[in-house]
C-alpha positions in Angstrom: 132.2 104.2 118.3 128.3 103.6 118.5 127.3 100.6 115.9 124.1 100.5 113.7 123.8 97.1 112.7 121.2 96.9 109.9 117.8 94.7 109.7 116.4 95.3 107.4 116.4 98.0 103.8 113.2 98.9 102.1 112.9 100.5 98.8 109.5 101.6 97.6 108.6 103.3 93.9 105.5 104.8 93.4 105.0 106.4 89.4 101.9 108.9 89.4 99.9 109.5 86.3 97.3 111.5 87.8 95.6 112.9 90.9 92.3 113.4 89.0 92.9 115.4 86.5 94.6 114.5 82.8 96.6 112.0 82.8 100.7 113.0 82.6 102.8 113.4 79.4 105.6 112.3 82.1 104.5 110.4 85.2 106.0 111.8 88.6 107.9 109.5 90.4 108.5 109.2 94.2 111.0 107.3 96.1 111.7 105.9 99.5 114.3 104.2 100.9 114.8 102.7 104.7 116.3 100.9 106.9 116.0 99.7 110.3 118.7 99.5 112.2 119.6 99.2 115.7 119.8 101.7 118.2 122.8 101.7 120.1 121.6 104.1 122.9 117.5 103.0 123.1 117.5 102.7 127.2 119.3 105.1 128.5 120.7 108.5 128.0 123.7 109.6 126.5 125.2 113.0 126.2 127.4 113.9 123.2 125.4 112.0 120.4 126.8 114.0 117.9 129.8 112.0 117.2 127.7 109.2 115.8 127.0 110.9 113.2 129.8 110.2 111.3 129.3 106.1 112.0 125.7 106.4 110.0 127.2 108.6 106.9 128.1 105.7 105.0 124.6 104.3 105.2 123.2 108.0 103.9 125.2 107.2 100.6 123.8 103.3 100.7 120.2 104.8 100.6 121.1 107.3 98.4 122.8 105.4 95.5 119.9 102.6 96.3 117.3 105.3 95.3 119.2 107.1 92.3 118.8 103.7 91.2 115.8 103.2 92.2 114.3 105.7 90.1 116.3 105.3 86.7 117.8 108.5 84.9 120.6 109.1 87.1 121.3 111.6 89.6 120.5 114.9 86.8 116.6 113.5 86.3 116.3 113.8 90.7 114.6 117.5 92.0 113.1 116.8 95.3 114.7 114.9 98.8 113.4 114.9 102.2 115.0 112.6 104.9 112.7 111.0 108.5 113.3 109.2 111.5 111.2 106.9 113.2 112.7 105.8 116.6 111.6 103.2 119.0 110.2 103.5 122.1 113.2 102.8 124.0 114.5 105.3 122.2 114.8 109.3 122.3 113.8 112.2 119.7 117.2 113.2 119.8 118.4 109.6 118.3 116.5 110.3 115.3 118.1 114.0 114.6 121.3 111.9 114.2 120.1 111.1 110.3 120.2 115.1 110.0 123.8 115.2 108.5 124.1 111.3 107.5 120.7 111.2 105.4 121.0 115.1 104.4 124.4 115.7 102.8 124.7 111.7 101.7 121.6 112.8 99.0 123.3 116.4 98.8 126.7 114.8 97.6 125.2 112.3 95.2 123.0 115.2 93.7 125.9 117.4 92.9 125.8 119.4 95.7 122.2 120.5 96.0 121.5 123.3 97.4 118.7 123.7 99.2 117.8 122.3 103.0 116.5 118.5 103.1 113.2 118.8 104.7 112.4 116.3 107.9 110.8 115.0 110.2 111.3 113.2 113.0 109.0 110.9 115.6 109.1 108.2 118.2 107.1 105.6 117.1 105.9 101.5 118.0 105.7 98.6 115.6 104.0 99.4 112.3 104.6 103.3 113.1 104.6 105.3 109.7 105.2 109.2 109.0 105.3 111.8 105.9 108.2 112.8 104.9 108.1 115.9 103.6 109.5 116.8 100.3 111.0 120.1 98.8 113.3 121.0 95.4 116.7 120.3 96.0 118.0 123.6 94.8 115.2 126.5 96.1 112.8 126.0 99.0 110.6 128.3 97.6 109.7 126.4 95.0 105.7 125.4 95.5 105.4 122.9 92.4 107.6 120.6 94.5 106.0 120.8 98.2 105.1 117.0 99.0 105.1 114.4 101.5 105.6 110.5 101.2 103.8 108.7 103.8 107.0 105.9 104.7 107.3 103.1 107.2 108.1 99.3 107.5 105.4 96.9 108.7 107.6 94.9 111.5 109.5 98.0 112.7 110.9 99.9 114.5 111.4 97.2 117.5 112.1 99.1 121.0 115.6 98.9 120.4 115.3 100.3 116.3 115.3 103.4 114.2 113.7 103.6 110.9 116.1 105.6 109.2 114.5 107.1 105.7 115.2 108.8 102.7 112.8 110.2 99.9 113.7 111.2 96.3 111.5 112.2 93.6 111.4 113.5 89.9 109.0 116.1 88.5 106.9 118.5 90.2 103.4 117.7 91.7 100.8 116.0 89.4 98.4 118.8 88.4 100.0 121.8 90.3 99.0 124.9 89.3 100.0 127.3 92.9 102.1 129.6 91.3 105.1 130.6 93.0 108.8 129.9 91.9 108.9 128.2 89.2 112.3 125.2 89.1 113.1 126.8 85.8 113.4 130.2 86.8 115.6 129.3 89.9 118.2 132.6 90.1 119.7 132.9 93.3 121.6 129.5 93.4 121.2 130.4 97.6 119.1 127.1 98.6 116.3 129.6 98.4 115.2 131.1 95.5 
């Protein structure tokens, strides 16, 4: 059983009011949550990764309760989630693809079972790396008021040895969007898509 001993969790809250135009009756807010932790396998290669998935799923549900928090309101005021992984350069893609599960279904689950796909994204990365995460509408992909990134990262990470692990969250649509498309409201198909 693969251990992730934690360094370090960051939680960052950004509230928009504008992106130029009027300001909002409701400011958007964004959330981020990481945490760099060790990586068990940086160094060498290992076959079946897929079994440490399970070890990280209770650190999905840390981040995840640490943003709901985060971001007042509860789980019901939450619409967007994306998830990223920022591995170290002892590291491997692959270790990073081990947050899919842990980080995805952790926000699922405390969101009441969302149904749409957590975007992410995934890179190897030095000291100071950063990366957007990108953001969709937890219940329809297709909906374009809710297409976003949040540029993450931790200033002293990841070490060789270390994956950022990270979490996004945010309430509202886009400041000023105005791209048509599905609107959150008018969600039907309760499929993940439309």
């Amino acid at each position: 059983m693969p251990e992730f001993p934690i360094r370090k969790i960051a939680v960052t809250v950004e509230e928009i009011f504008h992106d130029g135009g009027p300001p909002a009756q409701i400011p958007r807010r964004r959330a981020a949550a990481l945490a760099v932790v060790k990586n068990p396998f940086a160094g060498r290669y290992v076959e079946d990764l897929q079994s440490a998935m399970d070890d990280l799923k209770p650190l999905g549900l840390m981040l995840s309760d640490r943003l709901i928090a985060a971001l007042g309101g509860g789980a019901g005021a939450i619409d967007g989630y994306g998830k990223g992984a920022i591995v170290g350069t002892s590291g491997e893609l692959e270790h990073g693809a081990l947050w899919h599960v842990p980080g995805g279904y952790a926000m699922r689950e405390r969101l009441g079972e969302a149904k749409a796909i957590v975007p992410s994204a995934k890179k190897l990365g030095g000291f100071g790396a950063r990366m957007d995460v990108p953001i969709g509408h937890i219940n329809a992909a297709y909906v374009r008021s809710h297409f976003d990134a949040m540029e993450v990262g931790v200033p002293d990470g990841p070490r060789p040895d270390e994956i950022v692990f990270a979490l996004v969250m945010t309430c509202g649509p886009r400041i000023h969007n105005r791209m048509g498309g599905l609107k959150a409201e008018d969600i039907a198909a309760w499929d993940g898509l439309r």
